[in-house]
KEDRENLO-172779 format. One line per field, with one value per residue (C-alpha): residue number from 1; residue in three letters; chain; x, y, z. Coordinates in Angstrom, 2 decimals, padded with zeros to 5 digits. Layout:
<rs>
num <- (NUM, ...)
residu <- (Ala, ...)
chaine <- (A, ...)
X <- (X, ...)
Y <- (Y, ...)
Z <- (Z, ...)
</rs>
This chain:
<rs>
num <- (1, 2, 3, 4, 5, 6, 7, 8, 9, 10, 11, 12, 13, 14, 15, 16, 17, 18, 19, 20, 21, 22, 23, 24, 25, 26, 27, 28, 29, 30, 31, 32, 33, 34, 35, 36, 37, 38, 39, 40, 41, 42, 43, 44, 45, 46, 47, 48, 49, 50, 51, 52, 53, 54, 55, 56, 57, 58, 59, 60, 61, 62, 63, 64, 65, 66, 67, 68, 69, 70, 71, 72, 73, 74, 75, 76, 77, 78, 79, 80, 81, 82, 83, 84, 85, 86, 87, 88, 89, 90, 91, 92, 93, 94, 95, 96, 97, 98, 99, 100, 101, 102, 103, 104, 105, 106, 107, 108, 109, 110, 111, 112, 113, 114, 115, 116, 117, 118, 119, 120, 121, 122, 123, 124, 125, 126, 127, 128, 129, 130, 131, 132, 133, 134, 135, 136, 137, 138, 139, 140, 141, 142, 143, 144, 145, 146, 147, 148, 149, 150, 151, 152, 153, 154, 155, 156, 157, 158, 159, 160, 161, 162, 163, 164, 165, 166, 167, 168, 169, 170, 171, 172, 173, 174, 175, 176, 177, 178, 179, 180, 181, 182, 183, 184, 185, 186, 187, 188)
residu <- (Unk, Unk, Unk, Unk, Unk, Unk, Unk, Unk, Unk, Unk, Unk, Unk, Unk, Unk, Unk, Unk, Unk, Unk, Unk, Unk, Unk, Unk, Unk, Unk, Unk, Unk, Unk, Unk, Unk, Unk, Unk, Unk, Unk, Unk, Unk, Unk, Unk, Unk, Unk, Unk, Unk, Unk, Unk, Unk, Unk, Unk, Unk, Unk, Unk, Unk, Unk, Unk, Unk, Unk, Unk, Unk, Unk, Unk, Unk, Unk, Unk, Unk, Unk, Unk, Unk, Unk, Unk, Unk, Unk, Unk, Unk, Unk, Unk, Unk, Unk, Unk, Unk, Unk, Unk, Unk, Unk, Unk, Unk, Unk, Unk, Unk, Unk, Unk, Unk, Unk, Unk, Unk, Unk, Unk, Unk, Unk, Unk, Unk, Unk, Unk, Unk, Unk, Unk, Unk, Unk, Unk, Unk, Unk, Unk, Unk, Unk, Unk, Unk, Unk, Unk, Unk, Unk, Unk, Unk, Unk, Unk, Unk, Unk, Unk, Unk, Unk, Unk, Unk, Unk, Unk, Unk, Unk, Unk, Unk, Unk, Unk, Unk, Unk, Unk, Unk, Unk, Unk, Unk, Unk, Unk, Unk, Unk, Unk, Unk, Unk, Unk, Unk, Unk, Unk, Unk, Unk, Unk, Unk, Unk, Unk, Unk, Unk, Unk, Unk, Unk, Unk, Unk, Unk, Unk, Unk, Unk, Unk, Unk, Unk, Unk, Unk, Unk, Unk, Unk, Unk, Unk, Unk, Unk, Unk, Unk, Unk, Unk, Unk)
chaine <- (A, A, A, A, A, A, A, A, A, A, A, A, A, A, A, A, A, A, A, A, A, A, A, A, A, A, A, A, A, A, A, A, A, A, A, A, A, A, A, A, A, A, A, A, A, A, A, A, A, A, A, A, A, A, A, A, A, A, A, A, A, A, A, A, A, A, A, A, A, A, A, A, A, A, A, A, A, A, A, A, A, A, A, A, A, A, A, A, A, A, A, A, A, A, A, A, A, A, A, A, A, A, A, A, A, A, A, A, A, A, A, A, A, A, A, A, A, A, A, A, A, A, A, A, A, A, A, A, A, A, A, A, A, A, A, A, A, A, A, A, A, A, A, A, A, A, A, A, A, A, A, A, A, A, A, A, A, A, A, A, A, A, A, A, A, A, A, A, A, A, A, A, A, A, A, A, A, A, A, A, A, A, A, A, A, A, A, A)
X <- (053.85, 056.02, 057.24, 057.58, 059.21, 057.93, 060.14, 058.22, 059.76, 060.91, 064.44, 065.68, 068.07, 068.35, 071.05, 073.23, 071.19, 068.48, 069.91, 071.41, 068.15, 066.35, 069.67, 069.26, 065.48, 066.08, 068.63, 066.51, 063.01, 063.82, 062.35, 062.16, 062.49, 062.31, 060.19, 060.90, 058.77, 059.18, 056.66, 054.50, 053.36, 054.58, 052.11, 054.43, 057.11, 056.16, 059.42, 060.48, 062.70, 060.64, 059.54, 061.05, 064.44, 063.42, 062.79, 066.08, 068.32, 066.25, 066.54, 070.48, 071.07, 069.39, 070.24, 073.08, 070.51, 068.34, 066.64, 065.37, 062.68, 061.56, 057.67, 056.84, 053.06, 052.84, 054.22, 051.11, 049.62, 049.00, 047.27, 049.39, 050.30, 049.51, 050.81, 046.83, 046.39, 049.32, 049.34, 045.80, 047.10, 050.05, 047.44, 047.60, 046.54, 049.30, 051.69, 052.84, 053.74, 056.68, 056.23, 060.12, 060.50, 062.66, 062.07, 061.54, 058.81, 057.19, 056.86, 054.72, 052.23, 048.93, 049.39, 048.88, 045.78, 043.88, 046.96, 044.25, 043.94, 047.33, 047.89, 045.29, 047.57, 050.91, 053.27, 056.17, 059.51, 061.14, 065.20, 066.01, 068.08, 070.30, 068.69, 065.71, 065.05, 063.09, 060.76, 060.04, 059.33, 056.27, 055.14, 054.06, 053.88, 050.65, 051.14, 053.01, 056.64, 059.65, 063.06, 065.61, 069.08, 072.59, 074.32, 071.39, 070.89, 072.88, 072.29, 069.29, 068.42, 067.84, 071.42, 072.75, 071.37, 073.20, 076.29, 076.22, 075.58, 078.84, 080.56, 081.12, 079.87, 081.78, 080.99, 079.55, 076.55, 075.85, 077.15, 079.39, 076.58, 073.88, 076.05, 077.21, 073.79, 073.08, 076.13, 074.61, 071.37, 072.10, 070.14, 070.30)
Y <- (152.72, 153.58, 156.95, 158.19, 161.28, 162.93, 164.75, 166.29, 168.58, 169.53, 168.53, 170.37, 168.91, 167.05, 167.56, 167.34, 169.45, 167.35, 164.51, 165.77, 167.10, 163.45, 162.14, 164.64, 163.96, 160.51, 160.71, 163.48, 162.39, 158.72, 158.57, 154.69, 155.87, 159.18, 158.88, 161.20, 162.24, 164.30, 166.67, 165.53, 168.91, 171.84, 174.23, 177.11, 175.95, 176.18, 175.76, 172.30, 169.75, 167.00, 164.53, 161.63, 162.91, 164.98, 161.19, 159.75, 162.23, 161.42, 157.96, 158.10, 160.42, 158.42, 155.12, 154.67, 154.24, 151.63, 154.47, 156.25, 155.36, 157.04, 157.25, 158.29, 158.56, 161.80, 160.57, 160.63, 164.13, 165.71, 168.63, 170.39, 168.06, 169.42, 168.35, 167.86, 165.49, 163.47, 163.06, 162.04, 158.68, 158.05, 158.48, 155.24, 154.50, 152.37, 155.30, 158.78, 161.00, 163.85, 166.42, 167.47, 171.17, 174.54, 177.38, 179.21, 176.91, 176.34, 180.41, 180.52, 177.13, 179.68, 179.74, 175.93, 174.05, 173.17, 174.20, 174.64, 170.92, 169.37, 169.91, 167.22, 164.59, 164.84, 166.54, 169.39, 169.11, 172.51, 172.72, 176.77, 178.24, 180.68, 183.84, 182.34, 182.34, 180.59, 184.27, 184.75, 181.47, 181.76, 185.11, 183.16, 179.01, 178.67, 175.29, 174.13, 172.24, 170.77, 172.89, 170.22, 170.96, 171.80, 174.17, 176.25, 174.96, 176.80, 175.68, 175.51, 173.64, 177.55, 178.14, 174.94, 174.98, 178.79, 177.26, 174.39, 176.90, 178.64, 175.83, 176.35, 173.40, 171.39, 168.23, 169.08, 170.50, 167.31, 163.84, 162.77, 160.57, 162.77, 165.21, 162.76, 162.42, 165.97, 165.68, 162.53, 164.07, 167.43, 169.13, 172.50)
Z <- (091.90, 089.12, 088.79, 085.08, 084.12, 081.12, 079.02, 075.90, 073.47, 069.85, 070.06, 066.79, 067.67, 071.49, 072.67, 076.24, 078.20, 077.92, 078.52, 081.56, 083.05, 082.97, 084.48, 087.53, 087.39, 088.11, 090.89, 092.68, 092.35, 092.28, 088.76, 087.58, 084.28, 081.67, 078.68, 075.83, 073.98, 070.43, 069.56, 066.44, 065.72, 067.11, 067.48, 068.59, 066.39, 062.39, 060.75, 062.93, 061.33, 060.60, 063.10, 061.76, 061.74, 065.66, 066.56, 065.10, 066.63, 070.32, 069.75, 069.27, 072.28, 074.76, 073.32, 076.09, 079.34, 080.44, 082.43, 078.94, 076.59, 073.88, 072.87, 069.25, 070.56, 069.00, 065.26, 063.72, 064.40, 061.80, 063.96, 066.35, 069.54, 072.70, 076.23, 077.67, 075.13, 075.47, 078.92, 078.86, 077.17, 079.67, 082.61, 084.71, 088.23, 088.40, 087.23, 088.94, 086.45, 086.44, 083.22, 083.34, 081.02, 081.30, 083.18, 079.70, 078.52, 082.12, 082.03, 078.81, 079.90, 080.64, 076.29, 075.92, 075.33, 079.06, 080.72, 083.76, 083.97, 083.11, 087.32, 087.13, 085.42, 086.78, 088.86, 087.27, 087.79, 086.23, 085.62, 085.24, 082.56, 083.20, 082.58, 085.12, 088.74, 090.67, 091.99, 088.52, 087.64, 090.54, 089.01, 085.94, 086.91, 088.28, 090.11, 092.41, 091.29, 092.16, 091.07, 089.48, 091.55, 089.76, 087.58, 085.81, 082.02, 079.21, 076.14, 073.96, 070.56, 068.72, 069.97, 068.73, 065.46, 064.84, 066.15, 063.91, 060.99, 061.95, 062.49, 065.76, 067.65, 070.28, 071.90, 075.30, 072.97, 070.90, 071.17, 068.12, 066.96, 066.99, 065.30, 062.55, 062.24, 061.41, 059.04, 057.35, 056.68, 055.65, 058.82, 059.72)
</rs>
Protein backbone atom coordinates (compact mmCIF):
# COMPACT_ATOMS: atom_id res chain seq x y z
CA UNK A 1 0.00 0.00 0.00
CA UNK A 2 1.31 3.30 -0.77
CA UNK A 3 1.65 5.74 1.85
CA UNK A 4 0.94 9.44 0.71
CA UNK A 5 1.61 12.34 2.78
CA UNK A 6 -0.60 15.22 2.28
CA UNK A 7 0.67 18.51 2.69
CA UNK A 8 -2.14 21.23 1.98
CA UNK A 9 -1.68 24.84 2.53
CA UNK A 10 -1.53 28.55 1.28
CA UNK A 11 2.10 28.89 0.83
CA UNK A 12 2.20 32.82 0.51
CA UNK A 13 4.99 32.04 0.00
CA UNK A 14 6.45 28.11 0.74
CA UNK A 15 9.15 28.25 2.03
CA UNK A 16 12.00 25.97 4.07
CA UNK A 17 9.97 24.97 6.78
CA UNK A 18 7.81 23.25 4.73
CA UNK A 19 9.93 21.66 2.88
CA UNK A 20 11.69 20.39 5.77
CA UNK A 21 8.59 18.97 7.49
CA UNK A 22 7.69 16.53 4.36
CA UNK A 23 11.44 15.61 4.40
CA UNK A 24 11.10 14.44 8.18
CA UNK A 25 7.63 13.07 7.28
CA UNK A 26 9.12 10.81 4.95
CA UNK A 27 12.07 9.49 6.90
CA UNK A 28 9.79 8.94 10.04
CA UNK A 29 6.64 7.58 8.73
CA UNK A 30 8.22 5.89 5.77
CA UNK A 31 6.14 8.15 3.49
CA UNK A 32 6.60 6.93 -0.34
CA UNK A 33 5.98 10.26 -1.28
CA UNK A 34 4.53 14.05 -0.13
CA UNK A 35 1.98 15.62 -2.27
CA UNK A 36 1.55 19.33 -1.99
CA UNK A 37 -1.08 20.72 -2.37
CA UNK A 38 -1.88 24.75 -2.74
CA UNK A 39 -4.99 25.97 -1.50
CA UNK A 40 -7.43 27.18 -4.39
CA UNK A 41 -9.42 29.23 -2.15
CA UNK A 42 -8.64 30.08 1.12
CA UNK A 43 -11.46 30.35 3.10
CA UNK A 44 -9.67 31.72 6.24
CA UNK A 45 -7.31 33.62 4.20
CA UNK A 46 -9.07 36.61 1.99
CA UNK A 47 -6.20 38.65 0.93
CA UNK A 48 -3.97 35.37 -0.53
CA UNK A 49 -1.60 35.90 -3.38
CA UNK A 50 -3.08 34.39 -6.18
CA UNK A 51 -3.07 30.75 -6.80
CA UNK A 52 -1.24 30.69 -9.82
CA UNK A 53 1.69 32.40 -8.56
CA UNK A 54 1.04 30.13 -4.67
CA UNK A 55 1.48 27.18 -7.27
CA UNK A 56 4.65 28.53 -9.06
CA UNK A 57 6.53 29.32 -6.00
CA UNK A 58 5.49 25.37 -4.66
CA UNK A 59 6.43 24.04 -7.77
CA UNK A 60 10.06 25.65 -7.67
CA UNK A 61 10.70 24.71 -3.98
CA UNK A 62 10.05 21.18 -4.28
CA UNK A 63 11.32 20.79 -7.74
CA UNK A 64 14.69 19.20 -6.30
CA UNK A 65 12.99 15.65 -4.93
CA UNK A 66 11.74 12.72 -6.56
CA UNK A 67 9.88 12.19 -3.21
CA UNK A 68 7.56 15.52 -3.88
CA UNK A 69 4.72 16.10 -6.16
CA UNK A 70 2.73 18.81 -6.45
CA UNK A 71 -1.23 18.57 -7.15
CA UNK A 72 -2.98 21.74 -8.46
CA UNK A 73 -6.39 19.73 -7.74
CA UNK A 74 -7.64 22.65 -6.04
CA UNK A 75 -6.81 25.34 -9.11
CA UNK A 76 -10.09 25.67 -10.18
CA UNK A 77 -12.17 26.58 -7.05
CA UNK A 78 -13.64 29.30 -7.32
CA UNK A 79 -15.51 28.67 -3.82
CA UNK A 80 -13.41 28.37 -0.86
CA UNK A 81 -11.37 24.86 -0.83
CA UNK A 82 -11.79 22.87 2.06
CA UNK A 83 -9.60 19.89 3.34
CA UNK A 84 -12.98 17.32 3.51
CA UNK A 85 -13.39 17.92 0.08
CA UNK A 86 -10.07 17.42 -1.16
CA UNK A 87 -9.26 14.48 0.51
CA UNK A 88 -12.42 12.94 -0.59
CA UNK A 89 -10.76 12.83 -4.21
CA UNK A 90 -7.29 11.40 -3.06
CA UNK A 91 -9.29 8.54 -1.18
CA UNK A 92 -7.98 5.18 -2.57
CA UNK A 93 -8.11 1.69 -1.20
CA UNK A 94 -4.96 1.23 -2.63
CA UNK A 95 -3.58 4.44 -0.78
CA UNK A 96 -2.93 5.31 3.12
CA UNK A 97 -3.08 8.74 3.53
CA UNK A 98 -0.92 11.16 6.03
CA UNK A 99 -2.58 14.95 6.22
CA UNK A 100 0.91 16.57 7.40
CA UNK A 101 -0.04 20.51 9.08
CA UNK A 102 1.32 22.76 12.12
CA UNK A 103 0.50 22.64 15.48
CA UNK A 104 -1.13 26.20 14.90
CA UNK A 105 -3.45 25.09 12.16
CA UNK A 106 -4.13 21.46 13.68
CA UNK A 107 -5.39 23.63 16.90
CA UNK A 108 -8.10 25.60 14.97
CA UNK A 109 -9.49 22.17 12.68
CA UNK A 110 -13.06 21.99 14.95
CA UNK A 111 -13.51 25.58 12.50
CA UNK A 112 -13.21 23.67 9.16
CA UNK A 113 -15.86 22.20 7.08
CA UNK A 114 -16.72 18.23 8.41
CA UNK A 115 -13.68 18.39 10.43
CA UNK A 116 -15.75 15.43 12.36
CA UNK A 117 -15.17 13.16 9.45
CA UNK A 118 -11.76 14.00 7.92
CA UNK A 119 -10.49 11.15 10.85
CA UNK A 120 -12.40 9.07 8.39
CA UNK A 121 -9.98 9.67 5.42
CA UNK A 122 -6.58 9.72 6.64
CA UNK A 123 -4.29 9.70 9.38
CA UNK A 124 -2.49 13.34 10.98
CA UNK A 125 0.85 13.77 11.28
CA UNK A 126 1.33 17.32 13.24
CA UNK A 127 5.02 19.11 13.33
CA UNK A 128 4.80 21.84 16.45
CA UNK A 129 5.90 25.37 16.23
CA UNK A 130 7.59 26.83 18.73
CA UNK A 131 5.22 28.55 20.82
CA UNK A 132 3.23 24.86 20.87
CA UNK A 133 3.34 21.81 22.93
CA UNK A 134 2.26 18.77 22.51
CA UNK A 135 -0.53 19.03 26.10
CA UNK A 136 -2.03 21.81 24.41
CA UNK A 137 -2.14 20.51 21.19
CA UNK A 138 -4.53 17.49 22.91
CA UNK A 139 -6.68 20.16 24.65
CA UNK A 140 -7.89 21.22 21.21
CA UNK A 141 -6.92 18.15 18.40
CA UNK A 142 -9.65 15.93 18.70
CA UNK A 143 -8.05 12.82 17.06
CA UNK A 144 -5.54 10.93 17.59
CA UNK A 145 -1.88 11.86 15.65
CA UNK A 146 1.49 11.27 15.18
CA UNK A 147 4.05 14.28 16.49
CA UNK A 148 6.76 14.84 13.58
CA UNK A 149 10.31 14.64 15.63
CA UNK A 150 13.11 17.54 15.51
CA UNK A 151 13.78 21.05 16.28
CA UNK A 152 10.16 22.70 16.73
CA UNK A 153 9.21 24.85 13.45
CA UNK A 154 10.12 28.64 13.43
CA UNK A 155 9.19 30.28 10.71
CA UNK A 156 5.93 31.02 9.09
CA UNK A 157 4.84 32.43 5.54
CA UNK A 158 3.03 35.82 7.60
CA UNK A 159 6.56 36.21 9.05
CA UNK A 160 8.30 35.85 5.83
CA UNK A 161 6.32 38.04 3.86
CA UNK A 162 7.08 41.13 6.71
CA UNK A 163 10.63 40.18 6.45
CA UNK A 164 10.76 40.37 2.82
CA UNK A 165 8.99 43.84 3.11
CA UNK A 166 11.90 44.99 5.30
CA UNK A 167 14.28 43.56 3.46
CA UNK A 168 15.36 41.43 5.81
CA UNK A 169 15.22 37.98 4.44
CA UNK A 170 18.03 35.38 4.48
CA UNK A 171 18.31 32.16 2.80
CA UNK A 172 17.44 29.51 5.37
CA UNK A 173 13.79 31.23 4.96
CA UNK A 174 13.42 30.94 1.12
CA UNK A 175 15.50 29.23 -1.45
CA UNK A 176 17.26 31.71 -3.93
CA UNK A 177 14.84 30.61 -6.59
CA UNK A 178 11.78 30.98 -4.97
CA UNK A 179 12.96 34.27 -3.83
CA UNK A 180 14.06 35.46 -7.33
CA UNK A 181 10.82 34.50 -8.03
CA UNK A 182 9.17 36.86 -5.68
CA UNK A 183 11.66 39.47 -7.08
CA UNK A 184 10.58 38.66 -10.72
CA UNK A 185 7.01 39.06 -10.09
CA UNK A 186 6.74 41.90 -7.92
CA UNK A 187 5.12 39.75 -4.83
CA UNK A 188 4.70 40.90 -1.56
Amino acid sequence: MNKIGILGGTFDPPHEAHLEIARRSISQFGLNKVVFIPSGNPWQKKDSTSFLHRFEMTKILINESEYFEISDIEKSEENPSYTYETLLRFDHPKKELYFILGSDTAMNIKTWKNHNKLSELTNFLIALRREDNNETLKEYFPFEYSLIDGEKVDLSSSNIRSKLKRNEINDKDLSKEVLNYIKDNNLY
